[in-house]
C-alpha positions as CSV (number, residue, x, y, z in Angstrom):
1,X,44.4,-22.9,-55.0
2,X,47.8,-21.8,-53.8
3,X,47.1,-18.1,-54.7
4,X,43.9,-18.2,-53.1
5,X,45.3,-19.5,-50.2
6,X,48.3,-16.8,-49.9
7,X,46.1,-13.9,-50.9
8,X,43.8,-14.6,-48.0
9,X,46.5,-15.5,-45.5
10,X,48.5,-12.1,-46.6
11,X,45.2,-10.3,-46.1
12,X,44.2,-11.6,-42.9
13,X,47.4,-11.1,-40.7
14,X,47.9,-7.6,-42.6
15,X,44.4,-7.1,-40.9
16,X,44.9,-8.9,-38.0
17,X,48.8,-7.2,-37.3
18,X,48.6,-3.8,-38.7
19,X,45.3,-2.2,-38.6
20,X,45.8,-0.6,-34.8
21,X,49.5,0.3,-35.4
22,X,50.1,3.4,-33.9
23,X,51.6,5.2,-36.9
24,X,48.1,4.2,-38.4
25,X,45.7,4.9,-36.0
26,X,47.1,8.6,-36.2
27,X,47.4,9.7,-39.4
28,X,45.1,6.7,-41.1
29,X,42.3,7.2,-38.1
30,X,42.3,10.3,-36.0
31,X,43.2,12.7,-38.2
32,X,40.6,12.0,-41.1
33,X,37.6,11.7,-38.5
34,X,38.8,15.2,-36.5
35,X,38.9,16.6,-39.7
36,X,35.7,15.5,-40.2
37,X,34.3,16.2,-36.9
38,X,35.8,19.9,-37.4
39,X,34.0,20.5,-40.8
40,X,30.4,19.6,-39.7
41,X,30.6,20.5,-36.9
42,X,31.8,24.0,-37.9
43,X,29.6,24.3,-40.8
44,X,25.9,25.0,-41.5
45,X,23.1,22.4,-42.6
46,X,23.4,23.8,-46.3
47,X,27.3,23.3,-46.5
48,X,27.2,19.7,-45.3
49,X,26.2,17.8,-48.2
50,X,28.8,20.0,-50.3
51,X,31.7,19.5,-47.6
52,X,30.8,15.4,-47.8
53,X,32.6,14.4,-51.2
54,X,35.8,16.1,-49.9
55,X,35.8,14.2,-46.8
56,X,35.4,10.8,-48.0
57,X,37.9,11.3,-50.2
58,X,40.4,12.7,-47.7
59,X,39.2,10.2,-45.6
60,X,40.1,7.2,-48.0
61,X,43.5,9.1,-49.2
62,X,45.1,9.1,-45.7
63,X,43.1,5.7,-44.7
64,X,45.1,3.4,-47.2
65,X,48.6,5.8,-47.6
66,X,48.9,5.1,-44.0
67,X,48.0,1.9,-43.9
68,X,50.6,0.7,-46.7
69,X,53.2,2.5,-45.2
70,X,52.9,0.9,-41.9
71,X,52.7,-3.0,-43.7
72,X,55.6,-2.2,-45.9
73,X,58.0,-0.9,-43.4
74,X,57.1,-2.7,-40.7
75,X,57.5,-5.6,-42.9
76,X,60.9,-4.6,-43.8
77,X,62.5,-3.7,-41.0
78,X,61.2,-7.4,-39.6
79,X,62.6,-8.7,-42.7
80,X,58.8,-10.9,-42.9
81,X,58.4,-8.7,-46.6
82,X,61.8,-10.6,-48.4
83,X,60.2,-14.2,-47.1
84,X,57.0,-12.9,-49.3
85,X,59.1,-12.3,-51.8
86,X,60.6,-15.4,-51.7
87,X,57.1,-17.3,-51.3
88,X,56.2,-19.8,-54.7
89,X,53.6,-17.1,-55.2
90,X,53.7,-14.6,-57.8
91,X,54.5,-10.6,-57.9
92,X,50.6,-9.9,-58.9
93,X,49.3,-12.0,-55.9
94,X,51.7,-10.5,-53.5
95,X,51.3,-7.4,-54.4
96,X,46.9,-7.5,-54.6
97,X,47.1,-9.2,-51.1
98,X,49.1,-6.6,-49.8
99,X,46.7,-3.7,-51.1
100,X,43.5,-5.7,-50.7
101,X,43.5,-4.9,-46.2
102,X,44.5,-1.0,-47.1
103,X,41.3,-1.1,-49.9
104,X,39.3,-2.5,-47.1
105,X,40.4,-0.2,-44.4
106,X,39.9,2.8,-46.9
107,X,36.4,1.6,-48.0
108,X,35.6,1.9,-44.0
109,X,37.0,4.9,-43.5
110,X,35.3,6.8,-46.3
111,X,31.9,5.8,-44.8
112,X,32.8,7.3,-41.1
113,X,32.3,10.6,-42.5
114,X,28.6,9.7,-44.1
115,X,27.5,7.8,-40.1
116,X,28.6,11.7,-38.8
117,X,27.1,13.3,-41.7
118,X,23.4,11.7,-41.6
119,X,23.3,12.8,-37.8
120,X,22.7,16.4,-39.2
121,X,21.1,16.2,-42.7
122,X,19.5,14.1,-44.7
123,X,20.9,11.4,-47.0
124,X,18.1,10.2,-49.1
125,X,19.1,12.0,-52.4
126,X,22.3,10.3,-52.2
127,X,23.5,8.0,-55.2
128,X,25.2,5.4,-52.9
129,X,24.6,3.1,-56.5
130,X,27.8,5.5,-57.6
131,X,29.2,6.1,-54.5
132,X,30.3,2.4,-53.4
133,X,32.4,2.0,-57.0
134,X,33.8,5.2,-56.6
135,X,34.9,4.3,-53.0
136,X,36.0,1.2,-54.2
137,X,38.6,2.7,-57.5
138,X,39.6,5.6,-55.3
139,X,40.9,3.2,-52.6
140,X,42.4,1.0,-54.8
141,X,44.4,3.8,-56.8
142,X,45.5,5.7,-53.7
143,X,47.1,2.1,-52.2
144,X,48.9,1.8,-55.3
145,X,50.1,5.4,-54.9
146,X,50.5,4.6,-51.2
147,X,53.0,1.1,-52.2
148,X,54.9,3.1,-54.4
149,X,56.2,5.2,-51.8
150,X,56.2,3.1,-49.4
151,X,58.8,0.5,-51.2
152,X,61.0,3.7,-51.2
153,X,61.2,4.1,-47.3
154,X,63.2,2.5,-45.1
155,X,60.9,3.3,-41.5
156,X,57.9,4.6,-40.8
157,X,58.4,8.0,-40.3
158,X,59.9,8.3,-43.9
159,X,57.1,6.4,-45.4
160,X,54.6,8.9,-43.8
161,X,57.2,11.9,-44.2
162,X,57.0,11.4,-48.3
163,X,53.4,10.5,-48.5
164,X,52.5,14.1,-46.5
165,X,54.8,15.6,-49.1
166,X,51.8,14.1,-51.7
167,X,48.9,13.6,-49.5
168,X,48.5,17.5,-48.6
169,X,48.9,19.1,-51.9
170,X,46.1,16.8,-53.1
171,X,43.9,18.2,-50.5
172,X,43.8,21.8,-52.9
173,X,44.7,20.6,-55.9
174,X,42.0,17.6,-56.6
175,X,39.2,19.9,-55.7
176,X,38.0,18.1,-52.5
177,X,37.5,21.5,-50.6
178,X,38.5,24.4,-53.0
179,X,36.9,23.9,-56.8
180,X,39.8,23.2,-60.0
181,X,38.0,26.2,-62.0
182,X,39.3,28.6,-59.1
183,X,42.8,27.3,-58.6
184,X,45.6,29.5,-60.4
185,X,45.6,28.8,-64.6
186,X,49.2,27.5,-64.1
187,X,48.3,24.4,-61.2
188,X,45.1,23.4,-63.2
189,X,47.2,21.2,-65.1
190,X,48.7,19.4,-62.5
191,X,44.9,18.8,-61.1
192,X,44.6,16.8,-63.8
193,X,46.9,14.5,-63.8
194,X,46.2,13.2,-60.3
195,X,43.7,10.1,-59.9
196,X,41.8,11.7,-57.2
197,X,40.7,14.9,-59.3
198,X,38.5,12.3,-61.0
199,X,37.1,10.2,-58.2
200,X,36.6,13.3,-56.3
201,X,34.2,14.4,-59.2
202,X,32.7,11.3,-59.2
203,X,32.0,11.8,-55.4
204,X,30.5,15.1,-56.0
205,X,28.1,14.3,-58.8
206,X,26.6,11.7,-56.5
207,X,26.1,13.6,-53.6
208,X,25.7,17.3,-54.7
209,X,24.6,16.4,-58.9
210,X,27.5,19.0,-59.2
211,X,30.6,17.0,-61.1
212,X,31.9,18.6,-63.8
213,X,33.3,15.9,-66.0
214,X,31.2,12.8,-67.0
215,X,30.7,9.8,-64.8
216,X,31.6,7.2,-67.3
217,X,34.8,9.3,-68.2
218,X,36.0,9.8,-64.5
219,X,35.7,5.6,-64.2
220,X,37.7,5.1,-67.3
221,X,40.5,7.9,-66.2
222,X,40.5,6.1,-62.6
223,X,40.8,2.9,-64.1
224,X,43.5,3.7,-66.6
225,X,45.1,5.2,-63.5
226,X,44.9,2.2,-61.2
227,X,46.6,-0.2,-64.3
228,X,49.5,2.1,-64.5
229,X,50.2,2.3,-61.0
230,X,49.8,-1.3,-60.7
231,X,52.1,-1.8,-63.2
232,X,54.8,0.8,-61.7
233,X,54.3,-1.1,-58.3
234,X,55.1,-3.9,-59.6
235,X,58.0,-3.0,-62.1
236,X,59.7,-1.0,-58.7
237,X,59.3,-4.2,-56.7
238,X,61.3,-6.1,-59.3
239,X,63.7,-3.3,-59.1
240,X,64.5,-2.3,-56.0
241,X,64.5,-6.0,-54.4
242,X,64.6,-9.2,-57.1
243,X,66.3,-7.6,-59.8
């Protein structure tokens, strides 16, 4: 009952406090939608569906990166994150309340690109069935990625600084907007080994039928993925401020 109670509490003033922070609303807001906004607008009927995938994606990469990098520092530099730390709760709790308003807020801002996108095609060959899982692991393993840099930052700016440094190459490497088969031989690798190659594909196979790995693959890479990292998290929160 306790965890219960701190989990919700956690989620509801990280919600309540840090959704319309300005470092947020910039890079975790207006920059995925004008994106967006640029791409269909920009682009023919034909390339929209294609273009989609991508979007959402970027759309939930930058969503919950910026969101966790806002909590965490902010938290910090208010000193509010050491009284959670000291809270009769445990490191798992903590840690899922704290990535369970950045899931949220990433889930959301995956679908703005779909509300823009059905204004100029149609969406009825859409697997939303696959979609809304997909979402759902690719927001969770990009907050994870997100509180991993974030525990190494001491303000805002550095927090969104380093996760640029991540966030950007990912645009080209994971295949959002440019395909991994043409991508130089030598960077395929590194494609690879990034969590959002796979949801990406997942993405794509339920909106365009055109993924290249197998569905039920992609979830179990993702999944293996999101235990690691939640592992990591937790291991560098022990390490950097109990331990």
């Amino acid at each position: 009952m306790t965890s219960r109670i701190a989990f919700w509490n956690i989620l509801k003033k990280d919600i309540k406090n840090y959704y319309l922070k300005p470092p947020n609303i910039s890079w975790g807001i207006i920059f995925p939608l004008s994106w967006t906004l640029m791409q269909l607008i920009r682009s023919p009927g034909e390339n929209i569906l294609e273009l989609l995938p991508g979007l959402m994606a970027m759309s939930i990469l930058f969503g919950t990166t910026s969101m966790l990098a806002v909590t965490i520092t902010f938290e910090r530099s208010g000193r509010s994150f050491e009284r959670l730390l000291l809270a009769p709760i445990s490191i798992n709790v903590m840690v899922l309340a704290k990535i369970a308003g950045t899931v949220l807020f990433g889930m959301f801002n995956a679908f703005v690109p779909v509300v823009f996108a059905s204004f100029f095609i149609d969406l009825g060959g859409v697997n939303f069935g696959i979609i809304l899982p997909a979402v759902f692991m690719i927001a969770i393993s990009s907050a994870l990625m997100g509180l991993l840099i974030a525990v190494s930052a001491e303000q805002v700016f550095e927090a969104q600084t380093l996760s640029n440094f991540f966030r950007f190459p990912m645009l080209f490497l994971c295949g959002l907007f440019l395909p991994i088969s043409d991508l130089p031989v030598f960077l395929r690798p590194f494609s690879y080994c990034l969590p959002l190659t796979y949801g990406a594909d997942i993405l794509k196979g339920a909106v365009t039928g055109g993924s290249t790995l197998s569905p039920v693959l992609s979830f179990a890479i993702l999944l293996f993925f999101t235990i690691a990292l939640f592992l990591f998290s937790r291991h560098n929160i022990n390490r950097k401020w109990i331990l």
